[in-house]
N, C-alpha and C positions, 0 to 999 in steps of 0.2 A: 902090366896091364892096367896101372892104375892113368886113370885117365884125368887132368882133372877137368871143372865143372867152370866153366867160363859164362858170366850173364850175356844172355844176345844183347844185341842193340836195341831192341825194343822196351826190355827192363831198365837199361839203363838209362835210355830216353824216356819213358814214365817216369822213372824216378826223380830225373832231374827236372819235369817239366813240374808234378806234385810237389817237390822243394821249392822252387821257384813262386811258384803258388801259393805255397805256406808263407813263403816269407813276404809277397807283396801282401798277402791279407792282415797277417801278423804289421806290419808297418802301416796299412791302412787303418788300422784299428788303435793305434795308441798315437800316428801321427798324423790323422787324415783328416778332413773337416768335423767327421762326427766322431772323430779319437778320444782316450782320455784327456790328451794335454789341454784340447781344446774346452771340455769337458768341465776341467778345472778354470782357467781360463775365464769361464761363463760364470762359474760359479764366486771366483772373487770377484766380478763385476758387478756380482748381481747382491753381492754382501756391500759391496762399497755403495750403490746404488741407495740400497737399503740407508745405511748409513746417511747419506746427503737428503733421501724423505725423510728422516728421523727429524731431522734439521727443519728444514723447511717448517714440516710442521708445526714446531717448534716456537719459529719465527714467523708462523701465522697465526698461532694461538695467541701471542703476544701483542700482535697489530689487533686483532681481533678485540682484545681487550682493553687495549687505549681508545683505541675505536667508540668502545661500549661506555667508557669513562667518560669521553668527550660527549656523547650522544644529548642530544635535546633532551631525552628524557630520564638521563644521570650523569649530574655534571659534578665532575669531580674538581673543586676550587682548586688543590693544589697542582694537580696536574694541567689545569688550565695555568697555574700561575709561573710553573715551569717552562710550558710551550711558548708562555709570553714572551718568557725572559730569554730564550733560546735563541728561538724563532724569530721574532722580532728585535730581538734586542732593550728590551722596557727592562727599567727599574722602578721601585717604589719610591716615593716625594721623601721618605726620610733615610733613604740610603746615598753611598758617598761611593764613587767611583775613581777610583785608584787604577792609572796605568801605568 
């Protein structure tokens, strides 16, 4: 008389629709647009980002300051006498040019 104990179709179907469920959420969540990977992702962009303002700055504070050098009201002789020589191409009357 032992009988045994069989799940209906109804169990069995909750259960598989519950797994199914878990497992898109579970995928949505580490692979989905607000996932971790994407997460990460965001996060080395946002360090590299960082990285290239560090930069700029950098090479703004620099312009900024030839800038300042150059200005009407602090003229720095040598670095005018550099931009000449650059820029323009000038030498001084007692120098010798060798090509």
């Amino acid at each position: 008389m032992s009988r045994s104990h069989r799940p209906g179709l109804g169990a069995v179907l909750f259960f598989s629709v519950a797994f199914m469920l878990g497992v898109y959420f579970t995928f949505a969540a580490v692979q989905g647009d607000y996932g971790l990977f994407r997460r990460v992702e965001i996060a080395a962009e946002r360090d590299a980002l960082s990285r290239s303002l560090e930069k700029l700055n950098v090479e703004i504070a620099e312009m900024e300051n030839l800038t300042r050098r150059l200005s009407d009201t602090y003229l720095d002789l040598d670095l005018l006498d550099q931009q000449a020589r650059s820029v323009l191409g000038m030498i001084r009357s007692d120098e010798i040019v060798i090509r």
